[in-house]
N, C-alpha and C positions, 0 to 999 in steps of 0.2 A: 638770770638768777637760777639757780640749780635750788630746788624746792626740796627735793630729795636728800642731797648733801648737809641741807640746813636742818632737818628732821622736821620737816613743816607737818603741823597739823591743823585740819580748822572742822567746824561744823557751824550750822545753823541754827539760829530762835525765830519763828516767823510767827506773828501774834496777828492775827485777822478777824476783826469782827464779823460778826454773822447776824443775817437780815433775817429776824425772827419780828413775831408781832410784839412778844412781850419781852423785858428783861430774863437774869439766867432762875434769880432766886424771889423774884416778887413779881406783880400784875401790873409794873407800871408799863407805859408803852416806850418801844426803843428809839427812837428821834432825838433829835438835838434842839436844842432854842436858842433863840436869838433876842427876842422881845425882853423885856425888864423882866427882872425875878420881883414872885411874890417877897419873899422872906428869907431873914439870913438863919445862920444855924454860927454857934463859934467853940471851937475847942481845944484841946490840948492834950497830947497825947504823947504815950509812955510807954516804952519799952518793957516787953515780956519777956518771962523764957520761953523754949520750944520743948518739944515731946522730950528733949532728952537734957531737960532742965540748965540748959544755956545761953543766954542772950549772943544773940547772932552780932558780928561785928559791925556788914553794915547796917544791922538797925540799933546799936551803940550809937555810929556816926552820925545819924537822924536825927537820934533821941539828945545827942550832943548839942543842937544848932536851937535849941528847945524854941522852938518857933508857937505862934499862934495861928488856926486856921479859921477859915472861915467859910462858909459852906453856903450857893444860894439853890435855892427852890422852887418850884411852884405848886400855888393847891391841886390843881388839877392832875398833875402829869410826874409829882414826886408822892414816892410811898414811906410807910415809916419805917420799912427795911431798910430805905436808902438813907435815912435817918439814923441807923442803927436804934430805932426804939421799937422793934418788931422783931418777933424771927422769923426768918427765910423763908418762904413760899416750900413748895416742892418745886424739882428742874423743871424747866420747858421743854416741853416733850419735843416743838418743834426745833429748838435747837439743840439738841440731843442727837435727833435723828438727821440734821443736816452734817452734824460732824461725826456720823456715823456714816452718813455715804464718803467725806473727806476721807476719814478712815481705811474706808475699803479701797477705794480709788490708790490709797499710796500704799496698797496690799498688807496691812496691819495686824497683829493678832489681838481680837480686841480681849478686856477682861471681864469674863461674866460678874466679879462682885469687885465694887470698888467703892473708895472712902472721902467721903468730900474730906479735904482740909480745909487749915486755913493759914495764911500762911503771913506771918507778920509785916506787916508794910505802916510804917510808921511818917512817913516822908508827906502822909497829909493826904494824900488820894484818897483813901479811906477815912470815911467816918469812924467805923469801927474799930479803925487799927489794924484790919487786917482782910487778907484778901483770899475770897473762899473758891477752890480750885481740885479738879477731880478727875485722876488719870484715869482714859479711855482705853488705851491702846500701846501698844511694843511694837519692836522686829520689825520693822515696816522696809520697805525699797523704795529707789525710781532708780531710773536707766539714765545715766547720763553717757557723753560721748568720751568720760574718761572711766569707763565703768562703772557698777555698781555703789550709789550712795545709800547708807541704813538709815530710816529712821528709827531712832533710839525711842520715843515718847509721843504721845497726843495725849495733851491737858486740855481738856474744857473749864475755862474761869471767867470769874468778873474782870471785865474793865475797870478801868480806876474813874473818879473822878475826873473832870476837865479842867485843868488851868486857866485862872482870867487872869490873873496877876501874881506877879513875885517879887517880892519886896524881901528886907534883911530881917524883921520883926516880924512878919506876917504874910503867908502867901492866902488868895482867896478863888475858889475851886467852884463849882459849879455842878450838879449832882444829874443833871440828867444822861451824861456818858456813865456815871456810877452804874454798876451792876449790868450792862450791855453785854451781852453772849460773846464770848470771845474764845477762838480755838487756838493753842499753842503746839506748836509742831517742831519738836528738835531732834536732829539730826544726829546721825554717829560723827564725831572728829575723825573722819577719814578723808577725808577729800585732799585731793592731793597737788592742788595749785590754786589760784587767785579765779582762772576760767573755769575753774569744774564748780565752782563755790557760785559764779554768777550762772553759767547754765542750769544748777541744781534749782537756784533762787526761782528762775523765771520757771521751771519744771513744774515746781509748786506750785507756783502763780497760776500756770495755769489751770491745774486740778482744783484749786479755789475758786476761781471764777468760773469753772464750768457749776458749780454748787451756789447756793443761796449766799451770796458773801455781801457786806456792804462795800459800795466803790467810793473813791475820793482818796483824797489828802487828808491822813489823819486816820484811816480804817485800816491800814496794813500798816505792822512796825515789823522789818527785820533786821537784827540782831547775828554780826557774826563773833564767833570764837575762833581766837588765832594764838600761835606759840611756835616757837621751833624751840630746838634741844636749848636745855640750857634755862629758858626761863620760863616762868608761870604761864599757865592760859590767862588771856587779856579779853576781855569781851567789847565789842566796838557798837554801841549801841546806835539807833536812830537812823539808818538807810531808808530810805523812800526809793531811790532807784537804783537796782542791782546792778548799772553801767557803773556805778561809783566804783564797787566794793572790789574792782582791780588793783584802781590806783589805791585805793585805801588802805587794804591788807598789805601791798607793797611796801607802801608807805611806813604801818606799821611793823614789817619784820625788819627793816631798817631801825626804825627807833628802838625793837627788841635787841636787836645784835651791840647798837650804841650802850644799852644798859647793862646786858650782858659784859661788856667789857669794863664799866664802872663796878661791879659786881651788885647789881638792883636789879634784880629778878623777880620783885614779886608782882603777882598779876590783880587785875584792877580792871575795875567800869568807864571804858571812855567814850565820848559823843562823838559821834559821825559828823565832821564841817562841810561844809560845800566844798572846800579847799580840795578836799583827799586828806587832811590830815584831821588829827583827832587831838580829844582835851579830856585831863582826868576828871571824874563826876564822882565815884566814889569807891569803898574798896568792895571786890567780889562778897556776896551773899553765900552763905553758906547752911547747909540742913536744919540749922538750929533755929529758925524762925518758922519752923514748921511744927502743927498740931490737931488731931483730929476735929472737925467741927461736929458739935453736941447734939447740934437741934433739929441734926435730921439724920435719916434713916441711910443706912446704906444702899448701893445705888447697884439696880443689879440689871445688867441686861442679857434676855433671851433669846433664845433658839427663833422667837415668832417674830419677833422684832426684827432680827437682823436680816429675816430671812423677807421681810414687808422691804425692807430700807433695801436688800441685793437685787429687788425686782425694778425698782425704780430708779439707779443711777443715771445720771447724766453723762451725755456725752463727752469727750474733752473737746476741746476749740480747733485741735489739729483734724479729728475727726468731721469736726462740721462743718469745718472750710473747704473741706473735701467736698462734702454733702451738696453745700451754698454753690462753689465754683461747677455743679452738674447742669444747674439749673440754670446756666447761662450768664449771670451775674458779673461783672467785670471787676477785677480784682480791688479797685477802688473802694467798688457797692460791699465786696464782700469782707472787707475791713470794717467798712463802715458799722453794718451791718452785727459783726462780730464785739463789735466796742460793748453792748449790753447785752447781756441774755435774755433781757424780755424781746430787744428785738429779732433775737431769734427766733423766741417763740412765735410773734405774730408773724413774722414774713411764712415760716414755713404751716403756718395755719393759713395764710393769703392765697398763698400758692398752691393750693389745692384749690380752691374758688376759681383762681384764673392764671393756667399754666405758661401763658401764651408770651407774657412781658417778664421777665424777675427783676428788670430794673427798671421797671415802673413801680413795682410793688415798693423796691428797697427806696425810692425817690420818696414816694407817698410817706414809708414808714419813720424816714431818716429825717431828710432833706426840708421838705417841701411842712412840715411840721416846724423843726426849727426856725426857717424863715419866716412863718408868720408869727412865731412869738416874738422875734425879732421887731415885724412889722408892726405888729399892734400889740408889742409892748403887754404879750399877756405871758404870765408864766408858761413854761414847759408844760407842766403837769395840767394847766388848765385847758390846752391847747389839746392834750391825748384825752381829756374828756370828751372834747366837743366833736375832737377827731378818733374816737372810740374805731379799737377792731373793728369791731360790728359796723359802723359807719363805714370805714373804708371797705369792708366786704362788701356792702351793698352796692359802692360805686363800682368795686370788678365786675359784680355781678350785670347790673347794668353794661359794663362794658363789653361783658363776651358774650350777652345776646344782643347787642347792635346798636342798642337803644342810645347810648352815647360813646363818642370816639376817646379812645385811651389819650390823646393830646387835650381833652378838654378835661380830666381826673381831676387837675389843678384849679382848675377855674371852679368849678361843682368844690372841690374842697374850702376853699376861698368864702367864696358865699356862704356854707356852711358858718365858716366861722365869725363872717359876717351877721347870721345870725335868721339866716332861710330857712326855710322847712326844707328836707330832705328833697321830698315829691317834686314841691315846688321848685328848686332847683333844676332837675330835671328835667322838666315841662319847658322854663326858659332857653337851656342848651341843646333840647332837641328840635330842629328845625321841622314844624307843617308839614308831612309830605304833598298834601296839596300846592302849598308854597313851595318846595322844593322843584315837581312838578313844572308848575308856571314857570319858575327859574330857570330849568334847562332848557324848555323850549324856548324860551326866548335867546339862549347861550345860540343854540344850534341854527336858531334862525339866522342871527344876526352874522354868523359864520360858519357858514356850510363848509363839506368838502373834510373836514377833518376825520380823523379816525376816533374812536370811542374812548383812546387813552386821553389823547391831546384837552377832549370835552372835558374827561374825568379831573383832568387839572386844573380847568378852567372853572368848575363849578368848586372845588379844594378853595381855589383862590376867592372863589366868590362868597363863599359863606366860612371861608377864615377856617375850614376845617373841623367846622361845627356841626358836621351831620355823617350821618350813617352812611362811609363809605361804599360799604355791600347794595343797600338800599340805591344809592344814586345813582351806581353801575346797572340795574337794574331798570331803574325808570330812563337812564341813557338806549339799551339796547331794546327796549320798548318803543320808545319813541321812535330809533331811527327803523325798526321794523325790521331787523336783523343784515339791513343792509351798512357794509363796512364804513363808508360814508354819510356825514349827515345831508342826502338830499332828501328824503322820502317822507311821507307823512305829516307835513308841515302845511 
């Protein structure tokens, strides 16, 4: 397909939530539930004009389908912003400052004053009707392999509500995704084929998850824009994985050229299928559902700020695979490894404690966790309690002064989570030197003649590996009294 020929254009929307303690515009906290809702909330809702006194088309379409909503809650964990019976908190400073390093990372100019909106969203996600959102930044880059892509825009907005149900009369939402810190990031329509559009994708990806982002299904939505000459931008909504968005966009300038020749050009919102093909959803949005929001202040950020937020960027993922792969790690470990950033964190705070294994560290941090929540069926999360940083440093530490062998980490972790004391642990996997002692003399008795390695294996095998290698080499060449064979001293 000649791309060029076609006058192809396309850009990106990539919307990623962001792992803050609190929401964007209230103190409720940002998590999701599962458990029954306390209470429902039910309403109905109606189309406005925008700053420039027009109701937007698609929120006409919305406001057409005049649906009923229905909203659940909890006491605890919903506020009455999410209610829309409150006004707006002030921003969270930390997710402000987290998409201020996204920001810089995709080289951006940011805007010292800017203006929350809000921007009409009728379709029920909102309580309120509308959705409140606050441009950060312009001009932005990244380098891809088919040149320079611009980022046009960085919005920081609410999340929508959550969908539970969707019915013809009534759909019913769920308010704890309501108001979750969400960054949006669009591209300039330059990009000039179907691969620069996935390479850009995963580009991004990865400047986001080097930052504080939420992971899973459901915390990244992107969003591409596509046309060639002739017909309208079409927006292809709903990609979860940028392997798609080849066959898709293909897909879809085939279905643009077919319309083109019926003469139906105009462009519109379609869903992303597993297929590679897409479905109409509704027609493009346009300025008119937008209006400055009232109840808060303008948003301005400084010189002191930006320059806190340029001291502390994070690394990208390509950089610290670099980093990872020095330290000996096997490209396996250091995927692994690379899958979270907290396990970044902790491996490379491990690894100053004890330089000597790094895939033992990433087994301990990765692996060897996993399995036991597996095994005794206890949460993940309850599992990195009990197997705390701090815990596993102590058993490196342990390990690089001698006191227990790096093959026994598992077993010491194990019991832990069986529910031992630290110490006590310890005390059981370190074998008596006295006993150890008694042990090899009786090895060396009972077969002289050997050299001190052959011994060394022999007591390995005797005590399963459970003792202080250094140490038994030690009471080995003691014993035999520096002579290379065990006859002496017996």
């Amino acid at each position: 397909m000649d791309y060029k020929k076609l006058g192809f254009k396309a850009g990106l929307e990539i919307h990623q939530q962001l792992d803050s303690n609190r929401k964007l515009f209230s103190d409720a906290p940002n998590f999701l539930r599962s458990d029954k809702p306390d209470f429902i909330v039910k309403r109905k809702l109606h189309a406005v004009a925008g700053e420039e006194g027009k109701i937007d088309v698609a929120v006409q379409h919305e406001s057409s389908l005049k649906k009923e909503f229905v909203y659940e809650g909890y006491h605890d964990t919903t506020s009455l912003v999410e209610l829309d019976e409150e006004p707006p908190h002030t921003i969270s400073e930390e997710a402000l400052n987290i998409c201020l390093q996204i920001t810089l990372l995709l080289n951006c100019t940011i805007y010292p004053v800017s203006q929350v909106m809000r921007k009409t969203v009728i379709d029920g996600s909102n309580t309120s009707g509308f959705q409140r959102t606050v441009l950060i930044a312009h001009s932005g880059f990244i380098e891809t392999g088919f040149g320079k892509v611009g980022i046009e825009s960085i919005a920081l907005e609410e999340d929508a509500a959550r969908i539970i149900k969707r019915g013809k009369e009534k759909d019913v939402y769920r308010l704890d995704r309501l108001g979750i810190p969400l960054i949006e990031i669009t591209t300039s329509p330059d990009m000039k084929n179907p691969e620069q559009i996935k390479e850009a994708a995963l580009k991004i990806g990865e400047i986001l998850r080097a930052c504080k982002v939420k992971r899973g299904i459901g915390t990244i939505r992107q969003d591409v824009n596509v046309s060639i000459r002739g017909h309208d931008r079409v927006e292809i909504k709903g990609f979860q994985d940028p392997k798609m968005m080849v066959k898709t966009v293909d897909l879809e300038i085939e279905r643009q050229q077919k319309e083109i020749k019926k003469g139906e050009t105009i462009g519109c919102v379609r869903n992303a299928l597993s297929s590679g093909e897409s479905e109409f959803l509704r027609p493009l949005p346009g300025k008119a559902r937008m209006y400055p929001e009232t109840d808060l202040d303008l948003l301005r950020i400084g010189k002191a700020r930006l320059d806190k937020v340029s001291k502390n960027l994070p690394k990208l993922r390509s950089d610290i695979k670099q980093e990872l792969k020095k330290t000996g790690l096997t490209d396996e470990m250091v995927n692994l490894i690379l899958a979270d950033n907290r396990y970044v964190d902790e491996f490379l705070a491990l690894i100053k404690v004890y330089g000597k294994d790094a895939n033992l560290i990433a087994r301990m941090i990765v692996l060897w966790r996993k399995e036991f929540s597996t095994k005794y069926k206890k949460p993940i999360e309850e599992i990195k309690e009990d197997l705390s940083e701090a815990i596993l440093e102590k058993i490196l530490e342990r390990v690089d002064s001698g006191e227990i062998d790096g093959r026994d980490a598992k077993e010491v972790m194990e019991k832990i989570i069986q529910g031992k004391n630290f110490d006590e642990v310890i005390k059981i996997e370190k074998a008596n030197d006295d006993d150890l002692e008694k042990e090899i003399r009786k090895i060396i008795k009972d077969k002289p003649g050997l050299r001190e390695n052959a011994y060394m294996g022999l007591v390995m095998k005797r005590f399963k590996g459970k003792v202080d290698a250094k140490k038994a080499m030690e009471i080995i060449q003691r014993v035999l009294g520096g002579f290379p064979y065990g006859y002496s001293k017996l």
